[in-house]
C-alpha positions in Angstrom: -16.1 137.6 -21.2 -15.4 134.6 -19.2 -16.0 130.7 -20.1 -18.6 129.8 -17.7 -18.2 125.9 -19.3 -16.3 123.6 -17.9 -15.2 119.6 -18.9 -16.9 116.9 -16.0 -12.7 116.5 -14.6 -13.0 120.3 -13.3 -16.4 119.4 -11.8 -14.6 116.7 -9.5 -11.7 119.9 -9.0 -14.1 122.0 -7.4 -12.5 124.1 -4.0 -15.2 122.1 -2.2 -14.1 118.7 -3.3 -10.0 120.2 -2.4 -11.5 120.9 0.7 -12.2 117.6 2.0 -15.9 117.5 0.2 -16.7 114.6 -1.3 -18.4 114.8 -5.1 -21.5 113.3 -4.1 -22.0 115.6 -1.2 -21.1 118.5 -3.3 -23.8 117.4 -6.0 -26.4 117.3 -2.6 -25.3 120.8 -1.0 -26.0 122.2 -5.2 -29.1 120.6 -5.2 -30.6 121.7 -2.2 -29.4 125.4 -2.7 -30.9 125.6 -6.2 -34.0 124.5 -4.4 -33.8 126.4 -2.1 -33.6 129.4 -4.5 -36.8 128.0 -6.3 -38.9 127.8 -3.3 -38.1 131.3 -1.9 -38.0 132.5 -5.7 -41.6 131.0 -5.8 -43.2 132.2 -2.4 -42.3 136.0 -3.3 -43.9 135.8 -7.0 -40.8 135.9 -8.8 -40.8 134.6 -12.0 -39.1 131.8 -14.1 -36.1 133.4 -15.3 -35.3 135.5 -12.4 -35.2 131.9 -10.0 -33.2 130.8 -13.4 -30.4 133.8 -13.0 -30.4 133.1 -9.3 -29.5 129.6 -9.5 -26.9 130.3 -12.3 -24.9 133.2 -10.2 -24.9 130.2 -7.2 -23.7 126.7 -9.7 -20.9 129.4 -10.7 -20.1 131.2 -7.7 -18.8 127.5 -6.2 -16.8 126.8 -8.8 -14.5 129.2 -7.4 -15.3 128.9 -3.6 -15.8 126.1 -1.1 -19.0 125.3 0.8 -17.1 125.2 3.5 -15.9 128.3 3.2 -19.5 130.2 2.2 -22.7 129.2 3.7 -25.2 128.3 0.6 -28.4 129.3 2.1 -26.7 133.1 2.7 -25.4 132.4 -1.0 -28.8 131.3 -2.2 -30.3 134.2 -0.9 -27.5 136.8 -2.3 -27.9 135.3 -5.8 -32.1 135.8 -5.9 -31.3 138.9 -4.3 -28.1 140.1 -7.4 -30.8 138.2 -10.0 -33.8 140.6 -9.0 -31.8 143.2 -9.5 -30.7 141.6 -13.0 -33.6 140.4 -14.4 -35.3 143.6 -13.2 -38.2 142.1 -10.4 -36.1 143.5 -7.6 -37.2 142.3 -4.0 -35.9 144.1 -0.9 -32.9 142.1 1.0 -34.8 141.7 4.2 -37.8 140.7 2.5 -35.7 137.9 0.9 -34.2 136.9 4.3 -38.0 137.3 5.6 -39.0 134.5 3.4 -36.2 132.5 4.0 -36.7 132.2 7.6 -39.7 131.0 7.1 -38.5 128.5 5.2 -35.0 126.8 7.1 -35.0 125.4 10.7 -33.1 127.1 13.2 -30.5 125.0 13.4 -29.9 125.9 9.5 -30.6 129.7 9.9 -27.7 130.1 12.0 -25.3 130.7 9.5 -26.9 133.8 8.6 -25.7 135.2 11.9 -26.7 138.3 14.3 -27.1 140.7 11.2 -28.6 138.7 8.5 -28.7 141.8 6.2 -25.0 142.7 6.8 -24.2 139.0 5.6 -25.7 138.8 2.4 -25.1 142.4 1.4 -21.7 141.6 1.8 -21.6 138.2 0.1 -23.0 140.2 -3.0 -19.9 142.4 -3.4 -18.0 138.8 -3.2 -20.3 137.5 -5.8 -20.3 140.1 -8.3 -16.5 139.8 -8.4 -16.6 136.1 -8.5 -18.7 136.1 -11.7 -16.6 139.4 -13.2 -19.8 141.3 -13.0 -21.3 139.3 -16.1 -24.7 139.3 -15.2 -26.8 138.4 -18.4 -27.9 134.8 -18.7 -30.0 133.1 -20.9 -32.2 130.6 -20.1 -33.2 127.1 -21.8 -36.7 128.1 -21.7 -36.9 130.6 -24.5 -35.1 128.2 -26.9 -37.3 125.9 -25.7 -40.7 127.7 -26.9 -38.7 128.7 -30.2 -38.1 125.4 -31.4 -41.1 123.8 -30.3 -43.4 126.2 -33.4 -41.4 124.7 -35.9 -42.5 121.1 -34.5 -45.3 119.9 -36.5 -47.7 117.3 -35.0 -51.5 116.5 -33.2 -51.5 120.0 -30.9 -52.6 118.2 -27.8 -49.6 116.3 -27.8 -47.4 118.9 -28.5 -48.8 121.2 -26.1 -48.2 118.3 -23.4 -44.6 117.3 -24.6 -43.8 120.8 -24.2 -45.0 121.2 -20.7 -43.2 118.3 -19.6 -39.8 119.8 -21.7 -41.0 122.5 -19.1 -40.8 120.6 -16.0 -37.3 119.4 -17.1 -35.9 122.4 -17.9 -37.0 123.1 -13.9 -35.5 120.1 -12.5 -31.8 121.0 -14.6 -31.5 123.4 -12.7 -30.9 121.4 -9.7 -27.6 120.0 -11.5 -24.4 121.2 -13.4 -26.0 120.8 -16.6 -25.2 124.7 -17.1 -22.2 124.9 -16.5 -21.7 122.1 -19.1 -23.8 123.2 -21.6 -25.0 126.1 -23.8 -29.1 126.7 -23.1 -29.6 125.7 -27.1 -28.3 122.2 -26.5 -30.1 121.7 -23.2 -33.3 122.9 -24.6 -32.9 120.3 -27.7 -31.8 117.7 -25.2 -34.7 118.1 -22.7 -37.6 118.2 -26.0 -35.5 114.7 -26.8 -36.1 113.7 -23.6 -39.7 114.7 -23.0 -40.7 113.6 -26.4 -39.5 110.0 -25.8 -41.3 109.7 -22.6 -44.6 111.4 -23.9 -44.3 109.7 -27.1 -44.4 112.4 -29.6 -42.6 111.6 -32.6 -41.2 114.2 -34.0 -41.2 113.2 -38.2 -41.6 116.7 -39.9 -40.8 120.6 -38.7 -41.1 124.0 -40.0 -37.6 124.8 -42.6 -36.4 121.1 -43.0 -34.1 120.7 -45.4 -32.7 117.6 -47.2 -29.3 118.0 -45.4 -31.3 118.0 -41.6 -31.0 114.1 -40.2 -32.5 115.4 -37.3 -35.1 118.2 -36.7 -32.4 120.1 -34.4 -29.8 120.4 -37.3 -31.4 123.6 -38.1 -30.8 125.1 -34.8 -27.4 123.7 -33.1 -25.0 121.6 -35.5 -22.4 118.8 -34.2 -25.0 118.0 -31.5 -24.6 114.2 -31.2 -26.6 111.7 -29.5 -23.8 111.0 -26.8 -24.4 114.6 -25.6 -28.4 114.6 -25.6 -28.1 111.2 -23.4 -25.6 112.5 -21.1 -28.0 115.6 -20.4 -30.9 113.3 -20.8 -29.2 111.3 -17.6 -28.0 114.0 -15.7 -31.6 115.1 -14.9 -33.3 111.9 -14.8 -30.9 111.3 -11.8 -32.6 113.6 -9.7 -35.7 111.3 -10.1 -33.7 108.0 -8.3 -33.2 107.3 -4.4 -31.6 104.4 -2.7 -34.3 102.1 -1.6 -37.1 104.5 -1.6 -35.1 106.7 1.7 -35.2 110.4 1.8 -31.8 112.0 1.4 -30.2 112.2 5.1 -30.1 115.7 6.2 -27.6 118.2 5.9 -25.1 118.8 8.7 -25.3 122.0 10.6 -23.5 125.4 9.2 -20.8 127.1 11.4 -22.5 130.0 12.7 -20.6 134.1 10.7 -19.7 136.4 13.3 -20.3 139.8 13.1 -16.2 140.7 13.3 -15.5 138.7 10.1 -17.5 139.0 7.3 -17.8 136.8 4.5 -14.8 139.0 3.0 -13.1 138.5 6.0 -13.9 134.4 6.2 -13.0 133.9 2.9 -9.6 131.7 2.3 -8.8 131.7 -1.4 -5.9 131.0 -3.1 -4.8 133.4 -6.2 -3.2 130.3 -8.0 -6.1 128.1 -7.5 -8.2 129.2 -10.7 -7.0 131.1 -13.3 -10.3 133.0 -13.6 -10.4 132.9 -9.7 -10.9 136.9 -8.2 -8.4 137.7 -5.5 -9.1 138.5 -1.7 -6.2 139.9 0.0 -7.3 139.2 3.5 -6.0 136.6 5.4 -8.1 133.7 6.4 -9.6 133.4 10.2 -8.9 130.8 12.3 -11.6 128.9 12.9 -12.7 125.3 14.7 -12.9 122.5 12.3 -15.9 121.9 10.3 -18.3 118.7 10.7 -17.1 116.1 8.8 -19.6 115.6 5.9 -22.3 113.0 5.9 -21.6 110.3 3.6 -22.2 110.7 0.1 -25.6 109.9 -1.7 -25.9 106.6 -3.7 -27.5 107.2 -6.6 -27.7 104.9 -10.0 -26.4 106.5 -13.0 -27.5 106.6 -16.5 -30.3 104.4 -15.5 -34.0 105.5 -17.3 -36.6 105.3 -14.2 -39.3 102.6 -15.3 -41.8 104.1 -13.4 -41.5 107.5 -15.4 -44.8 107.7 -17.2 -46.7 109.6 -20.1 -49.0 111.3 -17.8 -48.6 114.6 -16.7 -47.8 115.3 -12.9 -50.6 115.1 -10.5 -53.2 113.4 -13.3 -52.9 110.3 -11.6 -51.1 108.5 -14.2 -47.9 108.8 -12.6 -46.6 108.0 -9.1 -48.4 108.3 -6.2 -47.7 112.1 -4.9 -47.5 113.4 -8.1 -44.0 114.0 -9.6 -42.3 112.2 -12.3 -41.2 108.8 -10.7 -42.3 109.6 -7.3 -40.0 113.3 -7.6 -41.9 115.7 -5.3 -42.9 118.7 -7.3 -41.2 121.9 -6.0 -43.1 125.0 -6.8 -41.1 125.9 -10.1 -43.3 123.3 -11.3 -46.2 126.0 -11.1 -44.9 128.0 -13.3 -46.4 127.5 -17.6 -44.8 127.7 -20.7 -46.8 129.6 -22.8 -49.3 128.4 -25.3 -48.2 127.7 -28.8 -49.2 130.0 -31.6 -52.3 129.3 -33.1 -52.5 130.9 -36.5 -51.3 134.6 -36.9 -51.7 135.2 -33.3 -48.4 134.7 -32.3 -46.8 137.9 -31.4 -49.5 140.0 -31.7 -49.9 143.2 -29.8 -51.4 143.3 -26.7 -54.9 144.5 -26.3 -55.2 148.4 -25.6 -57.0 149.9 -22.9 -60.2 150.9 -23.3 -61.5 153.9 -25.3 -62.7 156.0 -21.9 -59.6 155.3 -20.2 -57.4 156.4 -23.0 -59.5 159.4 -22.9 -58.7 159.8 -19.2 -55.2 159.2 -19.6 -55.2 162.0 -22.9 -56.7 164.2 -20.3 -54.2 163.3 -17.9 -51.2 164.5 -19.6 -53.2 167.8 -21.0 -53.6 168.4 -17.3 -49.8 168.1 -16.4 -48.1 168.3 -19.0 -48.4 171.2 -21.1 -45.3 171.5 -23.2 -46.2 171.2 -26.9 -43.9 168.2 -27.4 -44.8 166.5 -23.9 -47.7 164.6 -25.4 -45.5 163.2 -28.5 -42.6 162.0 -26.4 -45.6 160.1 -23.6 -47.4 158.5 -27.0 -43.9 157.3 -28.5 
């Protein structure tokens, strides 16, 4: 299986940033697909870890292709569409490009060109080779859930600290924090984090033992605080903008053509990345790109004062809701789910009720009338 982790000097060694991309600009184009993928995710009903697969399949796809070279809403739209398929919610491609009309300005649904279909069916061949068809990925949240039982601690609070673990977990996904971290270490990070700001201490937990320091010991060892900051400052850098201005808007997207597919458009070097797939055809001439707009100043490693305690949208926090005046996307919709409460956890759910068992017994006497038929149905 490949290494899908990489140190921060290959993250400013991307093809984007050898092609004339700045790392800052990079960082923008990243964001605004993952959210891009969030918000169409959202508006067709897809669920948490299907959005979560789709914005994986994109942070890696471009570490092996240029944005220059790809169009990242076509991309975003391929990687829902391979992550349906995956995570098994599968949405029909032009329903996908449906929604995402709907959602980009002209000027930026150009780039899907006179066939939109034809453009991101055959980006998905490109992608599943990019990624070496490993298509499993797991998500923060589950870790997440797991090691908030063994927390011990008033429920309210926990309850809340988890939800706003939750929101975090969201926002990382707007940044390389995957492709620089296993989901155990982010989910301990992001509890770190969200405990700190809700101010849940965490002093006892389910299994300590007198060789745990720290309640995470028990999950992920050699975890040390550099790491949990780094994380912890990665996402809370989403949260800052220069001098209260919105981010300037992207440039405009050269235009496919019908001739030359993505396969066709792609110009990749086999020497450029080891782990890099190979495309044997050779690269269209095209006019020169727009130069990018210059990159995003944002402050580093700095802790937002104006991050609060209070959930999003109580009125506790920033005006608009948010954490430190963040819009909230529509990932933020989605719940974690409760904490057990007693010997509920895990339990089955209810069965249906005893007249429509009946009807469904009936059912498969009706249509089914092999001896063994009913035994393999009830199984």
């Amino acid at each position: 299986m490949p290494n899908w982790y990489y140190e921060k000097k290959d993250l400013r060694n991307t093809p984007s940033i050898r092609d004339g991309i700045d790392f800052e600009t990079e960082r923008r184009y990243r964001k605004e697909g993952a959210r891009f993928i969030m918000q169409t995710g959202t508006s067709m009903g897809l669920g948490h870890n299907t959005v979560a697969t789709g914005v994986v399949y994109f942070h890696r796809f471009y570490m092996f292709h240029s944005f220059k070279t790809f169009p990242r809403y076509v991309t975003s739209c391929c990687c829902l569409f391979l992550a349906g398929k995956v995570e098994e919610t599968p949405k029909k491609c032009k329903d996908i490009i449906k929604t995402a009309r709907g959602l980009l300005t002209d000027q930026k649904f150009v780039s899907f060109g006179e066939d939109p279909k034809e453009e991101v069916m055959t980006l998905e061949r490109i992608l599943l080779q990019t990624i070496k068809f490993d298509l499993q990925v797991e998500h923060p949240y589950s870790f997440l859930v797991k090691y908030a039982k063994c927390l011990k601690g008033d429920s309210a609070k926990l309850q809340k600290m988890v939800q706003m673990a939750w929101n975090f977990v969201n926002d990382s996904l707007s940044t390389t924090v995957s492709l620089q971290w296993e989901p155990e270490i982010i989910a301990v990070a992001l509890i770190y984090l969200a405990s700190k700001l809700s101010k849940f201490t965490v002093v006892d937990w389910v299994g300590k033992q007198p060789e745990h320091l720290k309640w995470w010991d028990m999950f992920v060892q050699d975890v040390t605080m550099e790491i949990l900051e780094d994380i912890c400052h990665q996402v809370l850098d989403l949260y800052q903008q220069p001098n209260n201005e919105s981010p300037p808007d992207s440039p405009p997207q050269l235009p496919p053509s019908k001739a030359s597919p993505p396969m066709k458009r792609a110009n990749i070097s086999p020497g450029a990345n080891k782990n890099s797939p190979t495309v044997n055809n050779p690269p269209l001439k095209t006019s020169a790109p727009p130069p990018p707009l210059p990159p995003i100043e944002m402050e580093v490693n700095h802790i937002p004062k104006h991050i609060t305690d209070a959930p999003p949208g109580s009125g506790g926090g920033p005006p608009g809701g948010g954490y430190g005046g963040y819009p909230i996307y529509p990932m933020h919709q989605s719940q974690p789910p409760p904490l057990p409460h007693g010997n509920s956890y895990g339990a089955p759910p209810p069965g249906p009720p005893p007249q429509q068992q009946q009807q469904q017994q009936q059912w498969q006497q009706q249509h089914y009338s092999h001896p063994y038929s009913n035994n393999y149905y009830n199984r």
